[in-house]
N, C-alpha and C positions, 0 to 999 in steps of 0.2 A: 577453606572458604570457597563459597558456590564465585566463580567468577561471571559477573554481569552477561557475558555475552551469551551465557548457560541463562540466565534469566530469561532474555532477550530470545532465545532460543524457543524456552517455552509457552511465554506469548504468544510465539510463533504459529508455534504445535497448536494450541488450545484455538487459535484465530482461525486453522486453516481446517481442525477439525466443525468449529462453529460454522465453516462458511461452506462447509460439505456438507452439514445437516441440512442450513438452512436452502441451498442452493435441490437437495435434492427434492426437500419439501417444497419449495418452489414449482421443480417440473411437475412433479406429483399432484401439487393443487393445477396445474394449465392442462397437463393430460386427464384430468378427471372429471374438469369444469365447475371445480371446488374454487379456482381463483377468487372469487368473491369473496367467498370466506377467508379464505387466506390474507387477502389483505386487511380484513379486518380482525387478526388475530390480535394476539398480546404481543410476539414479535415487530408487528411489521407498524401496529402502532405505537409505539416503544421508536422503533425506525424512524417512523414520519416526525414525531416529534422530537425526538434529542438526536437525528442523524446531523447535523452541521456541526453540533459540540462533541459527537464523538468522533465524527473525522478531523474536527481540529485537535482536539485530542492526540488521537491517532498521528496528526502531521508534524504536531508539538513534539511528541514522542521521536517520530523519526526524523527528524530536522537536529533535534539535541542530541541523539545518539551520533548520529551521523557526525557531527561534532566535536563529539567526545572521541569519536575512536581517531579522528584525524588528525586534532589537535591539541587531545592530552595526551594520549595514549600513542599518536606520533607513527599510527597505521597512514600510508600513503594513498591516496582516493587516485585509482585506475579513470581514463577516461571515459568508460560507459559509469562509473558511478559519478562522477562530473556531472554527467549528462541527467541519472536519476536525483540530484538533487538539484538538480534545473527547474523541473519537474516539482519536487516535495519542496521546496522552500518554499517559493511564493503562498502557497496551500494556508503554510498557517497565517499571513497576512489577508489575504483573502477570506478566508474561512473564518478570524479574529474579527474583522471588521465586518462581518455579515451577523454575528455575535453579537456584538456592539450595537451595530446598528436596526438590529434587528428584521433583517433584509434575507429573509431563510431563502426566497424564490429564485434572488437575483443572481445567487452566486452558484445557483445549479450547474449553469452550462459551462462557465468558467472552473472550476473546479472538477467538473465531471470529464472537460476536456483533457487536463493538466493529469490526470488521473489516468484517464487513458493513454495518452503518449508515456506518462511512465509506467507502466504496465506493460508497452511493449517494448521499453528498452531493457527492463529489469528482464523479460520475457528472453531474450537476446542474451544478457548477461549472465542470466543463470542458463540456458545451453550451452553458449560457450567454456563455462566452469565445469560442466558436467562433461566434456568433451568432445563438445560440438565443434566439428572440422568445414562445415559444407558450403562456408563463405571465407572463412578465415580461421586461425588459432588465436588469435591477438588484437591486438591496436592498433592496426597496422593501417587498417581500415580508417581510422582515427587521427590518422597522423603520428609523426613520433610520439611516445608515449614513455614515462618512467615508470610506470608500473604495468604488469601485464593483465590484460581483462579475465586471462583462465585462469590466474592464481586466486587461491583458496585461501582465504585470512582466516576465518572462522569455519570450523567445523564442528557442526550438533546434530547429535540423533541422526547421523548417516546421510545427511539431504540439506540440513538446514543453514546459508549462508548466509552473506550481507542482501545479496544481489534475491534469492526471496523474499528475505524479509522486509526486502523493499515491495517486489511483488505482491505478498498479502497488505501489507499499509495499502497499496494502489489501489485492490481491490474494495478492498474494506473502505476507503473513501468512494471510490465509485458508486458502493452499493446504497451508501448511505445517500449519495445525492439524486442518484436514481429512483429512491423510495421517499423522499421526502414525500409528506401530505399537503395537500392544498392550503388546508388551513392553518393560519400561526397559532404556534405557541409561545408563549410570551410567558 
């Protein structure tokens, strides 16, 4: 039986290959001076309209995962992943109630900020897992700690851990708030 985190894995994979495509298409439309066209592809207008529902998506996802592996599954949340779902919860009440209330503009900056602070602590946590020595090995940083920030809980496809795949969730909500369109969709 495929075990979930192997799922969760390839989410991963497919997210981080989508956001190299579209990231290199990106520079490629600004160095060309195609951007215009670019933002008016099928991508990016796809983006502007359903980017709030699929970063709440996306924060529903990683809010419940996060969840599951803590508190069924009985994995111990290290202090930098404390600290990334500091970060990723609020996201789907914020992003839920922009939903709801149909307020796509309001909750750009709010969400885009929350997105960035967790982007660079996941940033942090996945170096330090990889064997990143050049401020610390540990939690130490953090205060006492029961679980260690360089321990590996999940390994997929040689790279892929908790502490990414909170990375691409952050990214992937950033991008989406970042490209919202002016105009609502409703």
């Amino acid at each position: 039986m495929i075990e979930l985190s192997q799922i969760l894995a390839s989410f991963t994979l497919i997210a981080i290959v989508g956001l190299l495509c579209w990231f290199v298409m990106f520079f490629l439309a600004r160095i060309t001076g195609t951007y215009d066209q670019f933002q008016e592809s099928a991508l990016m207008r796809f983006i502007g309209r359903n980017g709030v529902l699929f970063a709440f998506i996306v924060a529903l996802g990683a809010t419940v995962m996060s969840l599951y592996y803590s508190e069924i599954r009985g994995f111990t949340p290290c202090k930098l992943c404390w600290i990334q779902r500091i970060f990723i919860y609020p996201q789907v009440i914020i992003l839920g109630i922009a939903l709801w209330k149909g307020e796509r503009h309001a909750v750009r900056f709010y969400s885009g900020a929350l997105a960035i602070l967790g982007i660079c602590v996941s940033l942090f946590h996945y170096y330090l897992q990889q064997g990143g020595t050049l401020i610390t090995t540990d939690c130490s940083i953090l205060g006492s700690a029961t679980e260690s920030c360089s321990k590996i809980l999940i390994l997929h496809y040689g790279f892929i851990t908790f502490p990414l795949m909170a990375l691409v969730a952050g990214i992937l909500i950033y991008v989406c708030m970042a490209f919202l369109k002016e105009t609502p969709h409703y």
